[in-house]
C-alpha positions in Angstrom: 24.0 -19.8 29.8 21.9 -16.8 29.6 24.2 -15.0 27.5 24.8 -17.7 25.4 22.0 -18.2 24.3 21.0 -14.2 24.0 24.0 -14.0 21.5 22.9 -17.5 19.6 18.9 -15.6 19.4 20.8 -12.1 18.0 23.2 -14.1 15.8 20.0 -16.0 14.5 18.1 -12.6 13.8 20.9 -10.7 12.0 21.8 -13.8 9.6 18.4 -14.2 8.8 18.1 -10.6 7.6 21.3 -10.7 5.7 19.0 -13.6 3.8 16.4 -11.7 3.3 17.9 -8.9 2.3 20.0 -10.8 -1.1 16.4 -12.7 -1.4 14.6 -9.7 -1.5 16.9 -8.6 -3.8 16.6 -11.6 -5.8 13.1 -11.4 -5.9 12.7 -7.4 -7.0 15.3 -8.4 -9.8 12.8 -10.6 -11.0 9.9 -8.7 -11.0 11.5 -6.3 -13.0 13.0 -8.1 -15.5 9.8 -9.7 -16.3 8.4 -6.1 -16.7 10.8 -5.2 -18.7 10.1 -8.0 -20.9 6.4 -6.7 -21.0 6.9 -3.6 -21.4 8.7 -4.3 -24.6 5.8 -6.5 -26.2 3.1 -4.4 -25.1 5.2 -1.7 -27.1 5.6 -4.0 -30.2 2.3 -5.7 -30.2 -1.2 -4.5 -30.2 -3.3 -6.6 -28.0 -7.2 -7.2 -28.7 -8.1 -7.9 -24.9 -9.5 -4.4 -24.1 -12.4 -4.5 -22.6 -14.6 -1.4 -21.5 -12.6 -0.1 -17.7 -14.7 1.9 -14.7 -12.4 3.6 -12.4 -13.3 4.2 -9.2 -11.3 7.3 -7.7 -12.3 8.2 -4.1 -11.5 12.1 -3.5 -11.3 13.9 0.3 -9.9 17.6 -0.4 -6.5 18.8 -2.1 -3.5 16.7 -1.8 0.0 17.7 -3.5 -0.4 16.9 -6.8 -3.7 16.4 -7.1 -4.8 17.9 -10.4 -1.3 15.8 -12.1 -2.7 12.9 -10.6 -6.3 13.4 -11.7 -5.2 14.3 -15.4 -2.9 11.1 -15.4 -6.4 9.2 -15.3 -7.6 10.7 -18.1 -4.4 10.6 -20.7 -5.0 6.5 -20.7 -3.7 5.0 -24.2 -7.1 3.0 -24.0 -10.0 2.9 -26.1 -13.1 2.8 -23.8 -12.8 4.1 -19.8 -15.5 5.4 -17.6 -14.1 7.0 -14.7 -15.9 8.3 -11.6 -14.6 10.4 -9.2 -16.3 10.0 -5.6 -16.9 12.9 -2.5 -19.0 13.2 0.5 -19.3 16.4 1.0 -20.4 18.7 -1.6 -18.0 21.6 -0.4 -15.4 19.3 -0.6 -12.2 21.4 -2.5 -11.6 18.7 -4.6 -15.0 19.2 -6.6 -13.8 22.3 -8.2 -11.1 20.4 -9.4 -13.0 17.6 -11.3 -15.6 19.9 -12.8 -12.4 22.1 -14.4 -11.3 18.5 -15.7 -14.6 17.8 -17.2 -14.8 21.0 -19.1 -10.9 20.2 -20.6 -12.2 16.6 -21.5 -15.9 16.6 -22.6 -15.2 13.9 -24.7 -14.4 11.8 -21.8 -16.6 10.0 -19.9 -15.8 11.6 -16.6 -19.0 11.5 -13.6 -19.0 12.9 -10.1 -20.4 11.2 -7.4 -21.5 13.3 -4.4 -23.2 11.5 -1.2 -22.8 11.4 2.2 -24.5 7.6 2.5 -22.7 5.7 5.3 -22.3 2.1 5.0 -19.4 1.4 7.7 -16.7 2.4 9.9 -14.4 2.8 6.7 -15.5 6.3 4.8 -13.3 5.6 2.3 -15.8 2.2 1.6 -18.5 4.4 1.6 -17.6 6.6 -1.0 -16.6 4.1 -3.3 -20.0 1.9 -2.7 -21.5 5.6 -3.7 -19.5 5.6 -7.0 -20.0 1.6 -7.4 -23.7 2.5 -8.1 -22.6 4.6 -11.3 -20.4 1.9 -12.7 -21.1 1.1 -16.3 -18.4 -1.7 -17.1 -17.4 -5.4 -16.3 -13.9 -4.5 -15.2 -13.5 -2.1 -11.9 -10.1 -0.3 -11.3 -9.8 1.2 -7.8 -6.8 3.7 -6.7 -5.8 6.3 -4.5 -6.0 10.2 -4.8 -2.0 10.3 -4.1 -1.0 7.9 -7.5 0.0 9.0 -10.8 0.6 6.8 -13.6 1.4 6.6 -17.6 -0.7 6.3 -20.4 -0.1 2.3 -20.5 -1.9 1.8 -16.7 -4.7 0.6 -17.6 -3.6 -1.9 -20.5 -1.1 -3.4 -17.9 -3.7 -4.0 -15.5 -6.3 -4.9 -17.6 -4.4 -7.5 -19.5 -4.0 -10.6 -17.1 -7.5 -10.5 -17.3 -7.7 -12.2 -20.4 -7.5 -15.5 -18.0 -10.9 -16.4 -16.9 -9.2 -17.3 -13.8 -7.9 -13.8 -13.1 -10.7 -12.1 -10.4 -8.6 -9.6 -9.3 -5.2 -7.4 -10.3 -3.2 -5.4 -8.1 -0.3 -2.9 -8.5 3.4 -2.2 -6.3 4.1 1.6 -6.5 7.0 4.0 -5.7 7.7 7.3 -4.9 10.4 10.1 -4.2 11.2 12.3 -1.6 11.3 16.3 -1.6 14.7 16.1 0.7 13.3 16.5 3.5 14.2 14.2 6.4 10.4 13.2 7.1 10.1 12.2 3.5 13.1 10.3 3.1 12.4 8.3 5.8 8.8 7.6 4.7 10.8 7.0 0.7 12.7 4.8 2.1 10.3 2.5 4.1 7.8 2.8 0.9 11.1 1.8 -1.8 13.7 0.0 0.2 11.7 -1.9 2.6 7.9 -2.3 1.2 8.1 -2.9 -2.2 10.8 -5.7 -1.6 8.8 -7.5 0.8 5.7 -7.4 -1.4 7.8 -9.6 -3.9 8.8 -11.6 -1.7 5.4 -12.3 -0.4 4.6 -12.7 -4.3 7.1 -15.6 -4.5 6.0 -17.3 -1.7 2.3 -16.7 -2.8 0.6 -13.4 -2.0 -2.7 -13.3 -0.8 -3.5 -9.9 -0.3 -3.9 -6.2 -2.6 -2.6 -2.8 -2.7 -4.4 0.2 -2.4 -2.3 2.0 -5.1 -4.3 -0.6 -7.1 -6.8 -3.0 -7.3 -8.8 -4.3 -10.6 -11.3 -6.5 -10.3 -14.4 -8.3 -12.0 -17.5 -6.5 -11.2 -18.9 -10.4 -11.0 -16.3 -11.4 -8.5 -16.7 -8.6 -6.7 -20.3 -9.0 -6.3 -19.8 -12.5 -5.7 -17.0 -11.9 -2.5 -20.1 -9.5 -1.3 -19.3 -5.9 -2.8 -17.9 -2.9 -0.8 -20.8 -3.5 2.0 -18.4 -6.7 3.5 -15.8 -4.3 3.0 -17.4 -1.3 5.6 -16.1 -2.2 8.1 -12.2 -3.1 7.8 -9.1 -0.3 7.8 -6.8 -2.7 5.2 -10.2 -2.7 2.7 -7.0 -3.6 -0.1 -5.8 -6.0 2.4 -9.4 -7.8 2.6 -10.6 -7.6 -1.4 -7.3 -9.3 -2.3 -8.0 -12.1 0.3 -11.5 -12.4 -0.5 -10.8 -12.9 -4.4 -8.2 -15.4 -3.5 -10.5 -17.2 -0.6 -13.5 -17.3 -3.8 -11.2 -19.0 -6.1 -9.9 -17.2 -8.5 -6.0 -15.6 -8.9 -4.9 -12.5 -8.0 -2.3 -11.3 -10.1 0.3 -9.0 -9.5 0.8 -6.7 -12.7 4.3 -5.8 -14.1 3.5 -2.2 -13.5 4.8 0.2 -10.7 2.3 3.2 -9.7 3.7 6.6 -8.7 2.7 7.8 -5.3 2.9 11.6 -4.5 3.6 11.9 -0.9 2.0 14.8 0.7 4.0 17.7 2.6 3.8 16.4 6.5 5.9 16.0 9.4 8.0 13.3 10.7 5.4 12.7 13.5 2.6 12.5 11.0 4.3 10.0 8.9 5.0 7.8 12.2 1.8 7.7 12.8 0.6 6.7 9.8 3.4 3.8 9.8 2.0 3.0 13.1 -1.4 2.4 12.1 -0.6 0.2 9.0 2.1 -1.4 11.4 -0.7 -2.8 13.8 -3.0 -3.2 10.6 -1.1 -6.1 9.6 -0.7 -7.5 13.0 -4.6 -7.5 13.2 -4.8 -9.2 9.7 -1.7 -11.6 10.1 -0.3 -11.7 13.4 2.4 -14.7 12.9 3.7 -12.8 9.6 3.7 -9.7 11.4 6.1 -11.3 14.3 8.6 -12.8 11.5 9.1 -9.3 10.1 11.7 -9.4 13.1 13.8 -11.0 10.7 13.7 -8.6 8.7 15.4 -6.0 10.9 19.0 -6.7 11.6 20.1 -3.6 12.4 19.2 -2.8 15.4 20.1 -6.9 16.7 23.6 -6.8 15.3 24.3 -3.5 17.3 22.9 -5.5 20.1 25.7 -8.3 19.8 28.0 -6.0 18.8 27.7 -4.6 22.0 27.2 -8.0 23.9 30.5 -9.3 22.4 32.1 -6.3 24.0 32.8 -5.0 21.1 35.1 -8.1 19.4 36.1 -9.0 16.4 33.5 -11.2 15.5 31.3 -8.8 16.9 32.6 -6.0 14.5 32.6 -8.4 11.6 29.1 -9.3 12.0 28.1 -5.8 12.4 30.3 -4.8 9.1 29.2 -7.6 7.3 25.2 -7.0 8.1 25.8 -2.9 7.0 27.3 -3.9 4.0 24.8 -6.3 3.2 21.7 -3.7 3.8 23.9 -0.6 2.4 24.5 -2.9 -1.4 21.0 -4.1 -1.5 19.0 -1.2 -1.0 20.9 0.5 -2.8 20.7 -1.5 -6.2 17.1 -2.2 -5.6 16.6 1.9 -5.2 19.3 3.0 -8.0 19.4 -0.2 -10.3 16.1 -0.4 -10.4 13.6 2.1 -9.0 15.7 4.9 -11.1 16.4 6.9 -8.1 19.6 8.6 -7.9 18.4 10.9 -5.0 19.2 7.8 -2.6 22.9 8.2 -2.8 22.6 11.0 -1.2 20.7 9.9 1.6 22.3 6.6 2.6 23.8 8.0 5.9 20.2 7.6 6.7 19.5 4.1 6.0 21.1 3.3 9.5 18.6 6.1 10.8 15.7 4.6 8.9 16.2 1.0 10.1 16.1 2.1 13.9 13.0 4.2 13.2 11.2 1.2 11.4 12.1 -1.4 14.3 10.5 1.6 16.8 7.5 1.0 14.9 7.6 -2.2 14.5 7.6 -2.8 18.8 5.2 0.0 18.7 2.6 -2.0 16.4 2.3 -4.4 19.3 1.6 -2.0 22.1 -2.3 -1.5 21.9 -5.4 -1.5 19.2 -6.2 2.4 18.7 -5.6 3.8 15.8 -5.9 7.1 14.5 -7.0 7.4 10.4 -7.6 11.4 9.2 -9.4 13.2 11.9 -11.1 10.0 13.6 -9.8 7.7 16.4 -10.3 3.8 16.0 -10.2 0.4 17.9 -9.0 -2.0 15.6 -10.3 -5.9 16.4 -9.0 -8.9 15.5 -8.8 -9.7 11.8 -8.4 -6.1 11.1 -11.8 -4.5 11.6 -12.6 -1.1 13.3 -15.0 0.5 15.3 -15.2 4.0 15.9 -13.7 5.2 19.5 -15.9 6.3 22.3 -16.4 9.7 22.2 -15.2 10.7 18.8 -18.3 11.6 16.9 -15.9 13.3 13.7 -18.4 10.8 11.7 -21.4 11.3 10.4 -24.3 9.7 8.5 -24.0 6.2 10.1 -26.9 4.2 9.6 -28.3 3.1 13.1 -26.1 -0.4 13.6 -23.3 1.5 13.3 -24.1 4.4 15.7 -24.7 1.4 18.3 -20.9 0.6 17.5 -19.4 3.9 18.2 -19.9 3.9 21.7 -18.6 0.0 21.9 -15.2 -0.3 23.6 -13.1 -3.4 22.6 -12.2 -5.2 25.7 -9.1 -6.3 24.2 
């Protein structure tokens, strides 16, 4: 009886990922189809919706790429753009960096923002509520150090704007790997795993943003409570999206895909970043979090292979589920996200899937996390408090210094 129903549960698991997997498909085909279709119009027409753009571009030292990624900010087909660049530490390496950008663009409006000012357990929030105060325009673009884009970003995200309902926009991004194993594996959660599931959250109705990008009106954002509310969460993208959704207005995904650089590291370093934005989401949704178990087949029809002792319908299964993840990661990846390097690394996808069900259990087992040189607990809805002991912070305004030393009983 036992068995029986172990092999109904594993049979359950690995046909419910072969779903996903053609829906996910489904769903990227899509999304890109429909960007396609924009792409083309934005390159025939010339919209009037474009309205003055602060971007907000929190900096902490040199990352590969950097100075690409800086200068893809400032080659923006756009008319009128402030964009403010944001460190705490005024010996930071990436200030040299921004003032040699500032001397190839003076016609740009390009600021620096340098404070230390603490608001929450989230530096990264910090710095950007330092830039915030420099903001000249209604529209606010936030993104990462890591993305590079084309000279067409900021019309894409600006435009579904032009609905008053629009508070908020948010981008999907890709990347590519350097051949390495570490960053194949990381390539392929990011491309053949990530992305996918962010449309199919979008289909269902997403309710949530992406760090890559988020736009947003300076009213609405003031309105949800600014960065302050934000201080004091690790998925700060996670919670703006929400909070623009829970205020009442949409949050649209644009037909636009960011480039991320990934930066030179080692598989253990990219586990543990997978780790932390593993138990990220279970803090923040903890019954979608569980379901993603259907969404990893391939370790569960290995498991019934092996509980069938090896039969034929075990083997079919087991055939059938491979094929199924081999053909749809690999037109999402080739057909679509233009990268021909995955052929070559498909012996891994078997690899991959293993590794991401590891960290999948793992994101169950415990609520520290570790984010740059600092050591987190991570409450319930996706907050953080600084762990006992690790003083790598500085700055923090009294309330918070009365956190650090707090240790989650859960």
């Amino acid at each position: 009886m036992i068995i029986f129903f172990l092999k109904s549960l594993l049979l359950l698991i690995v046909v419910a990922s072969k779903f996903y997997y053609f829906l996910s498909l489904y769903c990227t085909h899509k999304f890109f189809r429909r960007g396609n279709k924009v792409s083309r119009r934005f390159a025939l027409l010339k919209t009037g919706f474009l309205p003055p753009v602060t971007v907000l571009k929190p900096l902490n030292g040199i990352e590969k790429g950097l100075y690409e990624n800086l200068l893809s900010h400032l080659q923006q087909d756009y008319p009128a753009y402030q964009i403010i660049f944001g460190v705490r530490n005024p010996n930071d390496p990436a200030v040299p960096l921004v003032e040699r950008l500032k001397k190839e663009f003076p016609e740009k409006d390009i600021d620096l923002v340098v404070s230390d000012k603490t608001i929450g357990s989230n530096l990264k929030i910090s710095n950007l509520n330092n830039m915030y105060q420099r903001a000249k325009h209604e529209i606010i673009v936030i993104n990462d150090a890591d993305t590079r884009v084309k000279p067409d970003y900021l019309k894409r995200v600006v435009a579904p704007f032009e609905d008053n309902q629009v508070g908020g926009t948010t981008c999907l991004y890709k990347t590519h790997d350097n051949f390495s194993f570490a960053s194949a594996i990381e390539a392929f959660f990011i491309n053949g795993d990530f992305l996918p599931s962010v449309l199919v959250a979008n289909a269902f109705g997403m309710n949530f943003g992406l760090g890559a990008t988020i736009a947003v009106r300076r009213k609405v954002l003031e309105e949800i409570g600014g960065f302050p509310v934000l201080a004091d969460y690790l998925a700060d993208d996670y919670e703006i999206g929400n909070r623009i959704i829970k205020a009442g207005y949409k949050l649209r995904l644009c037909d636009y895909l960011v480039d991320v650089v990934l930066k030179e590291a080692g598989l253990m370093e990219y586990l543990r970043h997978n780790v932390r934005w593993a138990k990220t989401i279970r803090s923040c949704a903890p019954v979608g979090y569980f379901l993603r178990i259907f969404t990893r087949g391939m370790p569960f029809s290995l498991a019934f292979l092996i509980i069938t002792d090896f039969s034929v319908w075990g083997w079919t299964l087991f055939l059938a589920h491979l094929f199924s993840r081999v053909l749809t990661s690999t037109i999402i990846e080739v057909a679509y996200l233009k990268d021909t390097k995955t052929i070559s690394h498909l012996l891994l996808l078997p690899v991959k899937d293993f590794i991401t069900f590891i960290v999948w259990c793992w994101g169950f087992i415990g609520n520290r996390v570790t984010w740059g040189k600092n050591t987190f607990y991570l409450l319930e809805g996706g907050k953080i408090v600084l762990a006992e002991g690790d003083s790598a912070m500085s700055g923090l305004t009294s309330t918070h210094q009365e956190k650090r030393i707090i240790q989650p009983s859960n």
